[in-house]
C-alpha positions as a printed NumPy array, in Angstrom:
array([[ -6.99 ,  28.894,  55.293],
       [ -4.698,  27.018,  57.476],
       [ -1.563,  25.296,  56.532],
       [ -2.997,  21.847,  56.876],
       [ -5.921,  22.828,  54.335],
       [ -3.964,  24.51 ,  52.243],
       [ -1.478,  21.885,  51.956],
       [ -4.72 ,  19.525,  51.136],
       [ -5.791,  21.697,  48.582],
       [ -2.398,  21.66 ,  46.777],
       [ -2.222,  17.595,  46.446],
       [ -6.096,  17.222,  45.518],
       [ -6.759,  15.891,  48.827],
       [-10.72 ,  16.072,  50.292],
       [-10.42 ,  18.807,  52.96 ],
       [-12.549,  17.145,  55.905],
       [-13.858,  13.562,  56.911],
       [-17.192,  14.53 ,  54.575],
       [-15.419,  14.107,  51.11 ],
       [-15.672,  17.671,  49.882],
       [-13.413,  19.228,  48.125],
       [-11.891,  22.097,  49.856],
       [-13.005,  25.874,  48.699],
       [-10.45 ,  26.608,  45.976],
       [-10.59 ,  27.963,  42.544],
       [-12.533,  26.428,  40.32 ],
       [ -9.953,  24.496,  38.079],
       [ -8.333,  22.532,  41.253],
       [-12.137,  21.408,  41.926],
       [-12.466,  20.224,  38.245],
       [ -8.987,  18.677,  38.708],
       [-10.132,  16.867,  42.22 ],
       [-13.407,  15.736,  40.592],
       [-11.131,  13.695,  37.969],
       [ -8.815,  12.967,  39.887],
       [-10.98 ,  11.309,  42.769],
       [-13.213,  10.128,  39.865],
       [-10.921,   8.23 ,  38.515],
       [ -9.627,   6.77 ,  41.763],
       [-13.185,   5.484,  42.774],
       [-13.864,   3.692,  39.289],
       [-10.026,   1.833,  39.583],
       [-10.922,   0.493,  42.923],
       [-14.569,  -0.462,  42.744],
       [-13.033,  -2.493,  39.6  ],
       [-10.588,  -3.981,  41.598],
       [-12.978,  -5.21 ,  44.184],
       [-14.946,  -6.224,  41.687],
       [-12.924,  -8.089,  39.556],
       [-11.961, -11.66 ,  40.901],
       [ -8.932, -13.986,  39.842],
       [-10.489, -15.85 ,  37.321],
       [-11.765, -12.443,  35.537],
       [ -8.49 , -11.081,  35.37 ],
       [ -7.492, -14.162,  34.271],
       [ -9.162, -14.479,  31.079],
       [ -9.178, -10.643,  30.442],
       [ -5.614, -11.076,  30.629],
       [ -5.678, -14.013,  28.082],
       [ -7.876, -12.584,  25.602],
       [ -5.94 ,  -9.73 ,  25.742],
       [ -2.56 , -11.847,  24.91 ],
       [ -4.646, -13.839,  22.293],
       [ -5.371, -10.845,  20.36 ],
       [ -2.196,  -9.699,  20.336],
       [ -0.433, -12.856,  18.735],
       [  0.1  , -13.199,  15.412],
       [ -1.679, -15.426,  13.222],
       [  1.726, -17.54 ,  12.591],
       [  2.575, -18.115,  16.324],
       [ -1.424, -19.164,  16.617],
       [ -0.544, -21.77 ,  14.111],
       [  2.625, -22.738,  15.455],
       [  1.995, -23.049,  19.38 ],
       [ -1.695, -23.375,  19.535],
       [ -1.976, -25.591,  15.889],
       [ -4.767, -23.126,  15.33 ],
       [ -5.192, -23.509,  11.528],
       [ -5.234, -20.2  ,   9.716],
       [ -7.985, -19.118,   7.605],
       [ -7.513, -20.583,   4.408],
       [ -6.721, -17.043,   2.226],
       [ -9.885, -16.125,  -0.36 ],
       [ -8.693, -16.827,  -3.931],
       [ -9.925, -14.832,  -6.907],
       [ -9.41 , -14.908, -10.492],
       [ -6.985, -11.158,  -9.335],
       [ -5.901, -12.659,  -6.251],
       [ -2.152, -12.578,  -8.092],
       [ -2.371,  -8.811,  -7.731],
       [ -2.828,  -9.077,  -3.829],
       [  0.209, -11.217,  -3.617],
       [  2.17 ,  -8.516,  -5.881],
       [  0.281,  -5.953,  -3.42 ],
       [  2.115,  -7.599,  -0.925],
       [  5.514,  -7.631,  -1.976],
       [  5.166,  -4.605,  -2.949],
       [  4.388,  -3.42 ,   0.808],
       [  7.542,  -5.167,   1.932],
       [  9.693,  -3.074,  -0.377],
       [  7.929,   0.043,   0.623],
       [  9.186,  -0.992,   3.768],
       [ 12.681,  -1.767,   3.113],
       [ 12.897,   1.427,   0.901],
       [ 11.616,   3.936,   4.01 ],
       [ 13.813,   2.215,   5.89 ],
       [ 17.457,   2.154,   4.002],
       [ 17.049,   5.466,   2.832],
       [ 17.691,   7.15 ,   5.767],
       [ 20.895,   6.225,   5.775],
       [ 21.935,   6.365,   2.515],
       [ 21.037,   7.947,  -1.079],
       [ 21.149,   4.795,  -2.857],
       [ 17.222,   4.774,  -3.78 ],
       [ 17.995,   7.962,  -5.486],
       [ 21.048,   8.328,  -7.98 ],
       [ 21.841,   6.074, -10.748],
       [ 24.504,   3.506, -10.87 ],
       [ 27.978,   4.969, -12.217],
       [ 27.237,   8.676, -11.   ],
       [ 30.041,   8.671,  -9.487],
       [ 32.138,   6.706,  -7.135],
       [ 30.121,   6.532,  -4.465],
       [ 27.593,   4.615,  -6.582],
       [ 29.005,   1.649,  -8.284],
       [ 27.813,  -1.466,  -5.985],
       [ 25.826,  -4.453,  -8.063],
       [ 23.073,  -3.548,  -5.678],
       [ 22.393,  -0.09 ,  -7.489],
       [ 22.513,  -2.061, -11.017],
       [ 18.64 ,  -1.641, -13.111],
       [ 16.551,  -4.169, -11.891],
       [ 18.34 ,  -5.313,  -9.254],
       [ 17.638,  -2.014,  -7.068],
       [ 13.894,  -2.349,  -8.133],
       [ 13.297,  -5.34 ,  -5.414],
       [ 14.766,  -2.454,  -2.577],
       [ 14.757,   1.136,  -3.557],
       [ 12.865,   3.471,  -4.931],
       [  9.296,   4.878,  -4.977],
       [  6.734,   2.619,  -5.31 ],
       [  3.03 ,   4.202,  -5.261],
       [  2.612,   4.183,  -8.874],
       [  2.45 ,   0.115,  -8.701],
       [ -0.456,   0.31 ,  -5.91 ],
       [ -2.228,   2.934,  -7.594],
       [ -2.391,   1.097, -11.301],
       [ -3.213,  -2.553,  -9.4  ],
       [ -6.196,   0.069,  -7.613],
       [ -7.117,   1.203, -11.155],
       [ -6.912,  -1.758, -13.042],
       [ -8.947,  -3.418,  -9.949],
       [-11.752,  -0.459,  -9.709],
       [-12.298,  -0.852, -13.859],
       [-12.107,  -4.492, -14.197],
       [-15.253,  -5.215, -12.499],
       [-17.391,  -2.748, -14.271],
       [-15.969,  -3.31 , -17.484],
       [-16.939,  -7.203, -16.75 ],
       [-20.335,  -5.784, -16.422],
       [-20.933,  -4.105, -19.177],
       [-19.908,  -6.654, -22.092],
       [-23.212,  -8.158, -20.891],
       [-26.013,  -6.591, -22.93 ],
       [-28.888,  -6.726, -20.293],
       [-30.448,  -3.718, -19.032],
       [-30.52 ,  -5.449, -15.14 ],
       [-26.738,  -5.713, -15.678],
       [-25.899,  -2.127, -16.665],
       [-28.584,  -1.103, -13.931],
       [-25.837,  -2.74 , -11.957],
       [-22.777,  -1.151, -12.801],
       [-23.923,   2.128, -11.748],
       [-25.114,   0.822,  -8.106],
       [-21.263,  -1.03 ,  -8.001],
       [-19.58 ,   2.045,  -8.789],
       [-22.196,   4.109,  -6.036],
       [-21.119,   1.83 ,  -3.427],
       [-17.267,   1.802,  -4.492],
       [-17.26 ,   5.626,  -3.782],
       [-19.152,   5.021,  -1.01 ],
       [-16.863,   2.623,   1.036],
       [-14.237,   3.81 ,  -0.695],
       [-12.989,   7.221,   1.586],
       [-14.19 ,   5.721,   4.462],
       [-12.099,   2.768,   4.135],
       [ -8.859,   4.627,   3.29 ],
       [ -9.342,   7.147,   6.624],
       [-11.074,   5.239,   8.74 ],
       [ -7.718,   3.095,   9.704],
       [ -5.756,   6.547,   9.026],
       [ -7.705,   8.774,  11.659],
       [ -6.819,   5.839,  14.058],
       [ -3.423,   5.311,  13.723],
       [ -2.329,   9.423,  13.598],
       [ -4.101,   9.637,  16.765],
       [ -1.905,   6.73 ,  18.28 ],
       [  0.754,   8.881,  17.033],
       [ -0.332,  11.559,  18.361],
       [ -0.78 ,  10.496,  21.959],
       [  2.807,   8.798,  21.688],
       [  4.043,  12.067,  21.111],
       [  1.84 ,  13.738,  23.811],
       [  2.947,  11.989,  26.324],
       [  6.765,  12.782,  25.694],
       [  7.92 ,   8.899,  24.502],
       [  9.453,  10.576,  21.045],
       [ 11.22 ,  13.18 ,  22.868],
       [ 14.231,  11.423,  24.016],
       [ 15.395,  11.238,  20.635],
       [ 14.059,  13.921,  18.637],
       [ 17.062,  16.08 ,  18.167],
       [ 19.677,  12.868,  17.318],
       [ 16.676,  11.37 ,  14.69 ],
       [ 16.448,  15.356,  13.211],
       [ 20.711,  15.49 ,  12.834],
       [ 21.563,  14.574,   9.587],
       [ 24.894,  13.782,  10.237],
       [ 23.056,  10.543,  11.659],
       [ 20.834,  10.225,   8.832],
       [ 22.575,  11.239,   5.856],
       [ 20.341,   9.654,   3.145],
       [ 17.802,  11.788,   1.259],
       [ 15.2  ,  12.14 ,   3.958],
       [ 13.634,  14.391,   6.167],
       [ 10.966,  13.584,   8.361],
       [  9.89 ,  16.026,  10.855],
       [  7.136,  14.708,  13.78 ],
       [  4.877,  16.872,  15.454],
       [  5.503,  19.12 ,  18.557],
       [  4.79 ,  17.737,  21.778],
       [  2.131,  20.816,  22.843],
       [  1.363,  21.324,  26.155],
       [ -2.081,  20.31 ,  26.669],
       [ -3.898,  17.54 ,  25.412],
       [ -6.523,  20.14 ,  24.022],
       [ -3.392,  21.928,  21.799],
       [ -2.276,  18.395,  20.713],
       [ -5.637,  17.341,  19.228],
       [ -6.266,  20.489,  17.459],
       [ -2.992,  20.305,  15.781],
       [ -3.793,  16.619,  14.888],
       [ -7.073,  17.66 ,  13.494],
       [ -5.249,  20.142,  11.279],
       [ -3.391,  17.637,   9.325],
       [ -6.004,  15.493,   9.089],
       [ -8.524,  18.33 ,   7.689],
       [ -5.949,  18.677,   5.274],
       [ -5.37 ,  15.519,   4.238],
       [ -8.388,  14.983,   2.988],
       [ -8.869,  17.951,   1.208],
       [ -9.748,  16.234,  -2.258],
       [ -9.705,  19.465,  -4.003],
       [ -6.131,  20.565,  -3.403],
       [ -4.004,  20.114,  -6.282],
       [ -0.51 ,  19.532,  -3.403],
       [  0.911,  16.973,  -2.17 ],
       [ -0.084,  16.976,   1.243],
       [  2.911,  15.082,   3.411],
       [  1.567,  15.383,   7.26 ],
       [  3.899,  15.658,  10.344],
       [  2.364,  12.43 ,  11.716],
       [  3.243,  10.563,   9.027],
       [  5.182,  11.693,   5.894],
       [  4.393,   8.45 ,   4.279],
       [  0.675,   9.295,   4.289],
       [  0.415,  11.672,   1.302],
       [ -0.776,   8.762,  -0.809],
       [ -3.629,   8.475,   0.686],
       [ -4.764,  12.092,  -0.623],
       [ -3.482,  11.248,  -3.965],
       [ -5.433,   7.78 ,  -4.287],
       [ -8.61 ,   8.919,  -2.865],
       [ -8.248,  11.891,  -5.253],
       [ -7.722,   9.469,  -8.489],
       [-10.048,   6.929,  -7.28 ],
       [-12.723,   9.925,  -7.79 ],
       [-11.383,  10.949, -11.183],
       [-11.748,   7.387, -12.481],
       [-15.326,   6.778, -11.007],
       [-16.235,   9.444, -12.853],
       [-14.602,   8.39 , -16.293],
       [-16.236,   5.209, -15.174],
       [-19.559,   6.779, -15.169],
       [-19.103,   8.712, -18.686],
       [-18.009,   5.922, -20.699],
       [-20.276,   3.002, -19.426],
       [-22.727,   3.479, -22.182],
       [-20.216,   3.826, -24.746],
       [-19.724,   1.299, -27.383],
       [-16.307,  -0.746, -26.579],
       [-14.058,   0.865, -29.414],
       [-15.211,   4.395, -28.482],
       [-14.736,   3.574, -24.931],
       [-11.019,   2.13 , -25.584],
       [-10.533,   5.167, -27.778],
       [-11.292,   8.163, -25.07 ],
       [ -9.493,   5.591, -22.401],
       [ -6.609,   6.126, -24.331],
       [ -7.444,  10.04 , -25.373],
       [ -8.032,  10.297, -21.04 ],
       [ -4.531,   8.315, -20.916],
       [ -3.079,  11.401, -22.548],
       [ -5.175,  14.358, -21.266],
       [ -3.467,  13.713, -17.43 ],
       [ -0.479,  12.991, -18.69 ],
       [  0.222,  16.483, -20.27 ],
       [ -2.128,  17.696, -17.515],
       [  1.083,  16.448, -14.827],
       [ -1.499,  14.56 , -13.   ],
       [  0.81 ,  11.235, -12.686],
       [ -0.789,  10.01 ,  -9.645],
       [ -3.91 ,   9.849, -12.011],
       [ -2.205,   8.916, -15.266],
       [ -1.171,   5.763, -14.155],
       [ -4.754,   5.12 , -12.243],
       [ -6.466,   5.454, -15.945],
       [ -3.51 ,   3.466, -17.169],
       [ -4.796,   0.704, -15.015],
       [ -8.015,   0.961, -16.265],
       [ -6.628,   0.977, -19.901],
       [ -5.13 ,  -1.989, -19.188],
       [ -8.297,  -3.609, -17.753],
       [-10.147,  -2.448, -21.087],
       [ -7.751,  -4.33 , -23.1  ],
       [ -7.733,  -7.136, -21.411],
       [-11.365,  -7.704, -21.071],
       [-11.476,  -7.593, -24.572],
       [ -8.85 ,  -9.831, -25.58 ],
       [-10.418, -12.632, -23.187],
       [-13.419, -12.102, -24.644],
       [-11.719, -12.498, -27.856],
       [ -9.561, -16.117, -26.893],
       [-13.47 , -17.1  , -25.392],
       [-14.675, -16.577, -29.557],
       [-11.784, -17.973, -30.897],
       [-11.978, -21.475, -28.804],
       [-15.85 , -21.597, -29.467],
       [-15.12 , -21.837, -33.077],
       [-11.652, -23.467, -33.688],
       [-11.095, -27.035, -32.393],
       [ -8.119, -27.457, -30.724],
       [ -5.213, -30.318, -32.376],
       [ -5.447, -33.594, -30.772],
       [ -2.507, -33.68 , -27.961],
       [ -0.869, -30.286, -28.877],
       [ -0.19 , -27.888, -25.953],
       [  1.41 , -24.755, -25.615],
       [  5.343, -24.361, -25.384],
       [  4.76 , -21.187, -22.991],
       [  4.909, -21.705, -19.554],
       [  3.553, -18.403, -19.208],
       [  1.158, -17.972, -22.46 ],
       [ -2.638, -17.977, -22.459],
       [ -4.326, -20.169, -24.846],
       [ -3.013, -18.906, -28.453],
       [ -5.959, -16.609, -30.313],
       [ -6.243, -17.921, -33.805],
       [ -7.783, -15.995, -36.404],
       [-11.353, -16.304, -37.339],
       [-12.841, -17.945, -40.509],
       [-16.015, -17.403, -42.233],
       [-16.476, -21.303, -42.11 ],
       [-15.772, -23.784, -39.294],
       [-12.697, -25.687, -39.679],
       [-14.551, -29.018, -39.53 ],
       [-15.246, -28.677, -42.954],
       [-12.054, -29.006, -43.868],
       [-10.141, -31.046, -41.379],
       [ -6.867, -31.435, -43.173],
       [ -6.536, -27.985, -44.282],
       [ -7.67 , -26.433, -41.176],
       [ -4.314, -28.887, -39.306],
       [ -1.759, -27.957, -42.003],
       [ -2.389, -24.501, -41.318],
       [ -2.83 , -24.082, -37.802],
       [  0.615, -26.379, -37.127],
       [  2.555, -24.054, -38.771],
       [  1.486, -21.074, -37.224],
       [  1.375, -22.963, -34.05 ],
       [  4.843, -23.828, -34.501],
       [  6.27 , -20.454, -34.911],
       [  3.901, -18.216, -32.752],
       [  4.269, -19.661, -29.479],
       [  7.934, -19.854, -29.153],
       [  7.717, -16.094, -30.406],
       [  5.324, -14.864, -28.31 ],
       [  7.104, -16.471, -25.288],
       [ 10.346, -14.263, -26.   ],
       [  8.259, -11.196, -26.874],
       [  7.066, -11.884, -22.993],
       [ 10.119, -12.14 , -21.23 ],
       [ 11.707,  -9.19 , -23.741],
       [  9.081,  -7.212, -22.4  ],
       [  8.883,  -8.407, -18.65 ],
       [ 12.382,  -7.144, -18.861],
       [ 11.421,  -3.688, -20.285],
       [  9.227,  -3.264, -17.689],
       [ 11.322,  -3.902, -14.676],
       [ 13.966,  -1.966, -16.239],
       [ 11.382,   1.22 , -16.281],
       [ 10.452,  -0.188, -13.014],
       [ 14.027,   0.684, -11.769],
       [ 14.433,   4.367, -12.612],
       [ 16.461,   6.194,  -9.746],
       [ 14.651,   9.032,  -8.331],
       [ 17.144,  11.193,  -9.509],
       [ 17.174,   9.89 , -12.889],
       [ 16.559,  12.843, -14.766],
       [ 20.495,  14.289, -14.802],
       [ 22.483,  15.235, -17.283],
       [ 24.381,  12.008, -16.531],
       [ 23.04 ,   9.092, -15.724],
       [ 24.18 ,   6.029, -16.867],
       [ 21.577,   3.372, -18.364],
       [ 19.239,   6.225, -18.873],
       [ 20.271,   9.108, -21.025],
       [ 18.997,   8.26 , -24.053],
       [ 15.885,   7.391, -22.206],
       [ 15.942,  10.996, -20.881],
       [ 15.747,  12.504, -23.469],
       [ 12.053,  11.206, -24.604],
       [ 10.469,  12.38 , -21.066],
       [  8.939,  15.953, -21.839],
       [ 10.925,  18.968, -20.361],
       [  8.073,  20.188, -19.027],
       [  6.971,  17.112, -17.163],
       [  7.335,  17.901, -13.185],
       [  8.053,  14.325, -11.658],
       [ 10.124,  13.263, -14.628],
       [ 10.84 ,  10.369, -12.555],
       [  7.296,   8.947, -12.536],
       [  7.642,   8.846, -16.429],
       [  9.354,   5.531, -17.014],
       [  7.93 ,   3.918, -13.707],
       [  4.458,   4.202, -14.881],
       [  4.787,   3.054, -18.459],
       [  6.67 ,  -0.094, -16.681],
       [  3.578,  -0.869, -14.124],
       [  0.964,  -0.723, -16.927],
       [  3.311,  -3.037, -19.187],
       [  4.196,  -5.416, -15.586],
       [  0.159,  -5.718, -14.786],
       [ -0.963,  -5.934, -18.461],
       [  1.968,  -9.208, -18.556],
       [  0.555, -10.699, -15.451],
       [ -3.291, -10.074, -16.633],
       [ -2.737, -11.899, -19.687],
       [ -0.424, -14.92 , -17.701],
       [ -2.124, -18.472, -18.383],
       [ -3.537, -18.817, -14.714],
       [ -2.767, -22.794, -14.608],
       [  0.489, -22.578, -15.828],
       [  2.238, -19.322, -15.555],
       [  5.017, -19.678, -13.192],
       [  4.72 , -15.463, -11.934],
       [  1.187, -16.418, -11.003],
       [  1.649, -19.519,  -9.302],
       [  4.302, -17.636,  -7.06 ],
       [  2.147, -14.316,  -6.817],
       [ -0.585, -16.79 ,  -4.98 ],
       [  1.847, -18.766,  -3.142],
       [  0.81 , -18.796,   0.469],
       [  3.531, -15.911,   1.5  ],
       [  2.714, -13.301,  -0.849],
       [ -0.934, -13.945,  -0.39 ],
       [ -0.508, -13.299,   3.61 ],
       [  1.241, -10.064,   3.018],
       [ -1.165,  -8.666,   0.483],
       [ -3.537,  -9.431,   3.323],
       [ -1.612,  -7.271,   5.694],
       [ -0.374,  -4.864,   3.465],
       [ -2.149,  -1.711,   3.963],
       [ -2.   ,  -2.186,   7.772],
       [  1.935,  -2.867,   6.788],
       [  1.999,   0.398,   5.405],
       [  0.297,   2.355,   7.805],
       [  2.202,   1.016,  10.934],
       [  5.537,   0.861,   9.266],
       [  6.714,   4.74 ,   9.284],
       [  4.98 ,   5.131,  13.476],
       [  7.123,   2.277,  14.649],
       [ 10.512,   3.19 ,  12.834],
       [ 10.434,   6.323,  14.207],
       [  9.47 ,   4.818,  17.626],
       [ 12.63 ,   2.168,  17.53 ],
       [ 13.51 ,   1.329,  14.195],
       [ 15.519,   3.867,  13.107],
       [ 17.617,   3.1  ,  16.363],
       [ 18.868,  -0.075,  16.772],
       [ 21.842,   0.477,  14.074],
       [ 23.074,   3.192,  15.99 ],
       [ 22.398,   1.223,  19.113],
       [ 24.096,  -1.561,  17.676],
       [ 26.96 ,   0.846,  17.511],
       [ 27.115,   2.235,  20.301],
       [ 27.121,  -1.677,  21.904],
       [ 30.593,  -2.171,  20.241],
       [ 32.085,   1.611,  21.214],
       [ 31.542,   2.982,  18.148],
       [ 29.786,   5.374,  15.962],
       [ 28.211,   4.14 ,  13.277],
       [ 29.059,   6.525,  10.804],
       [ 32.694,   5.144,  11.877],
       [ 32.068,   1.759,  10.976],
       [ 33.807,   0.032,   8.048],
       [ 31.421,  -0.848,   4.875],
       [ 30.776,  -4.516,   6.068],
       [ 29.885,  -3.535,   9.611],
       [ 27.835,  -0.75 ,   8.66 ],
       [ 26.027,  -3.342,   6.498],
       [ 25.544,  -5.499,   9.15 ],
       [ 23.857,  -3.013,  11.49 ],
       [ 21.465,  -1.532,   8.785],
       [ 20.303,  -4.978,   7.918],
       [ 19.628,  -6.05 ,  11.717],
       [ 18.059,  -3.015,  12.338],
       [ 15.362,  -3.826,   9.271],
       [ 14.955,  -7.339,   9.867],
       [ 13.88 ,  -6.37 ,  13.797],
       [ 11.804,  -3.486,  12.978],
       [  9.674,  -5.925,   9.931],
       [  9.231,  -8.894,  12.228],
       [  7.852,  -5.613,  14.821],
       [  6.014,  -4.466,  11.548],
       [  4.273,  -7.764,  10.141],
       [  3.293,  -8.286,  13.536],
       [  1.501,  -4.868,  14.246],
       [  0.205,  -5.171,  10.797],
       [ -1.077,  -8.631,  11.555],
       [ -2.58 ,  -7.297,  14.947],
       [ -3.824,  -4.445,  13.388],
       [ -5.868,  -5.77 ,  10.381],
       [ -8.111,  -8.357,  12.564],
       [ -8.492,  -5.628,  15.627],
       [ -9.066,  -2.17 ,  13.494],
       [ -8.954,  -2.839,   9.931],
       [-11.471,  -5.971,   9.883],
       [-13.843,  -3.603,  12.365],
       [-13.504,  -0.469,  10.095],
       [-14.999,  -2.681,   7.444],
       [-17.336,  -3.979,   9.367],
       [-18.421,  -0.581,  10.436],
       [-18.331,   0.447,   6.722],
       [-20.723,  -2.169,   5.119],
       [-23.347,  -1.732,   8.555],
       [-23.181,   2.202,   7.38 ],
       [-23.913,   1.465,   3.603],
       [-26.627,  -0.837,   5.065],
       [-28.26 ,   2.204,   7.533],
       [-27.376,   4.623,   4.34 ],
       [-28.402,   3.164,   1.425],
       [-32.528,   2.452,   0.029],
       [-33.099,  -1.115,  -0.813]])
């Protein structure tokens, strides 16, 4: 071979003027074919393509990636008017919730306030760390979507079956068939998508720039570790490793935690599709029971996980506790107002209270008019105020279990060592023992809120909260991808800006930088998570319900 050809061969170059490629081993060929393959497709589209196609390729391309708020704002495009549901409360909470997923992920790589209690020790005597107030920032939150998911899954069915009609029960067992149905696909659908963005960002070398500084403690010293994947050679290695994690993450049988290298954040997506399954199948034992047997094993079930150290499941049958009860105490204020008449003019004192149950007679109260007024004011009079404090006393309780540190379970720790001591020693996440008990109190609270008057349900379907409960499972699957990408960055970047370090920083500065480094990665986040539910999330549902369509007999 001359020099001219072999230099040809070397740069994937046809050989002579008839477009062959030039006799070399057989991978160059394969490499040529691509290569020229791909040339020829670029420029026939080019040639193809005139100004006004690129033109509105170019602006349906920018129109899908604007949010639905700068739609409203610059193009008055009105937004689709959210759907509202008798739950649609629990979206909004959904919502908020996302948002401190988000700000928790995000501060605690920096810092360990998430995890130890206030008064530790020095270190940990800010306001910020006080019960309560840390709830709205720090600290693990999947036990609050999992009991919404369980009290959600159960309501429905439970709905169903206090109607007596064989058609209806018939029913309940074709909701809860297509529930499991849609329900894995749903969950991995969006997940396969977004680890395989991931995993093509890291592919292509983007994360390695600052792999080693994001690994160094010393510039993350909060409780966290997050390791990414290794950027593997070939495209080939890179898939088979993502394939790996993703084999195991949906291993249902597993009893681990499975936390995968493309996103640590992920395990609860295991865990729920796991519980999900455990409850379907309660779901499916007790529908025939009679309602006090079924509350009865609900609560017997309540216990079994419990000492089993399933928490991930306890608190999905503690939803569906809850959902029990309060099916049957509507169904109980529905008797009561069928046969008491309400007083002329009187209204509740509660801004938060459902309409007061009173207790049955054997006789309707028409009978005896005056009688049936003397007695009813008088309870009236003392009940409602009553219950109202027993509401707020408890709303209290339950953000205050809400609030355990992570690292609650010490020897000392201030606010909760008497608490400690109830919480089994045997119990492995001791600190999921108080945080559950306080999400089946907070949704049980909001379940029984008057819908017209309660103040925590008015704001719960404001428009804001409503928006992000829209958003907030693509907010929580875009949120750990694109702080690792830039988020976790800008305070040091912000540092570095002003010659410093920013583990140099005085407390006020250091503030400073943590909080503009959140508040530009969320805007980046609600906006991806925007983008993403109308582009993959909406079309992974569609995709869903045309599958149960092909799939199931009608």
């Amino acid at each position: 071979m001359s020099m001219v050809q072999h230099e040809q061969a070397e740069s994937l170059l046809p050989a002579g003027e008839n477009g062959h490629a030039p006799d070399v081993s057989l991978k160059l060929r394969v490499k040529y074919y691509l290569h020229e393959g791909r040339r020829r497709l670029l420029s026939r589209l080019l040639q193809q393509a005139s100004p006004s196609q690129v033109y509105r390729a170019l602006k349906k391309f920018g129109y899908s990636l604007t949010p639905t708020l700068v739609r409203t704002l610059v193009w008055d495009e009105e937004a689709p008017a959210p759907k509202r549901f008798p739950t649609s409360y629990l979206n909004g909470l959904r919502g908020l919730t996302a948002v401190k997923v988000f700000t928790f992920h995000y501060s605690f790589a920096y810092s360990d306030f998430g995890f130890q209690p206030w008064g530790v020790d020095d270190r940990h005597k800010y306001f910020l760390e006080l019960p309560i107030i840390r709830y709205f920032y720090s600290g693990f939150t999947s036990h609050v979507f999992f009991g919404i998911a369980g009290y959600l899954t159960a309501l429905r069915l439970f709905q169903l079956l206090e109607k007596s009609d064989a058609t209806t029960h018939q029913k309940v067992f074709q909701s809860i068939s297509g529930a499991m149905f849609r329900r894995a696909l749903r969950l991995y659908m969006p997940v396969f998508v977004i680890t395989l963005l991931t995993t093509t960002y890291i592919h292509l070398g983007f994360y390695e720039p600052y792999r080693d500084f994001i690994h160094d403690h010393a510039n993350f010293p909060g409780e966290w570790n997050e390791p990414k994947p290794p950027m593997l050679p070939t495209w080939p290695e890179q898939l088979y490793y993502w394939g790996r994690e993703m084999f195991g993450l949906t291993n249902i049988i597993t009893e681990a935690t499975v936390y995968p290298y493309h996103d640590q954040h992920l395990w609860s997506i295991l865990s729920e599709m796991r519980a999900s399954l455990h409850l379907y199948g309660i779901l499916i034992a007790l529908a025939q029971c009679k309602k006090q047997v079924r509350v009865v094993l609900l609560v017997f079930l309540t216990l079994m996980y419990f000492l089993w150290n399933h928490w991930e499941i306890w608190v999905y049958i503690l939803g569906a506790f809850v959902a029990q009860v309060d099916v049957l105490l509507t169904e109980r204020d529905q008797t009561n107002r069928d046969t008491l008449p309400a007083r002329e003019g009187e209204e509740s004192s509660s801004q938060d209270e459902k309409p007061l149950a009173q207790p049955q007679i054997s006789r309707p109260l028409h009978e005896f008019p005056h009688l049936g007024r003397l007695r009813l004011g008088r309870m009236s009079r003392f009940r409602a105020p009553l219950r109202s404090i027993i509401r707020y006393v408890t709303f209290f309780i339950s953000f205050y279990f809400l609030s355990y540190p992570i690292d609650g379970a010490q020897d000392y720790a201030p606010g909760y060592m008497w608490l400690n001591k109830i919480i089994p020693e045997w119990m492995v996440r001791k600190d999921k023992f108080y945080p559950n008990i306080g999400t089946a109190l907070l949704i049980l609270l909001l379940a029984r809120s008057n819908p017209d008057t309660s103040k925590w349900r008015r704001f719960l379907t404001s428009p804001i909260p409503l928006y992000l409960g829209k958003i907030s499972f693509a907010l929580y699957l875009v949120h750990g991808p694109l702080m690792h990408v830039f988020g976790y960055m800008i305070p040091h970047e912000i540092a570095w800006s002003i010659g410093t370090e920013l583990g140099k920083m005085n407390d006020f500065s250091w503030a400073c930088a943590i909080i503009s480094g959140w508040t530009i990665t969320l805007v980046a986040s609600l906006w991806a998570a925007d983008i993403w539910t109308r582009e993959v999330e909406n079309r992974c549902v569609k995709a869903v319900k045309y599958l149960e369509k092909v799939c199931f007999v009608k």
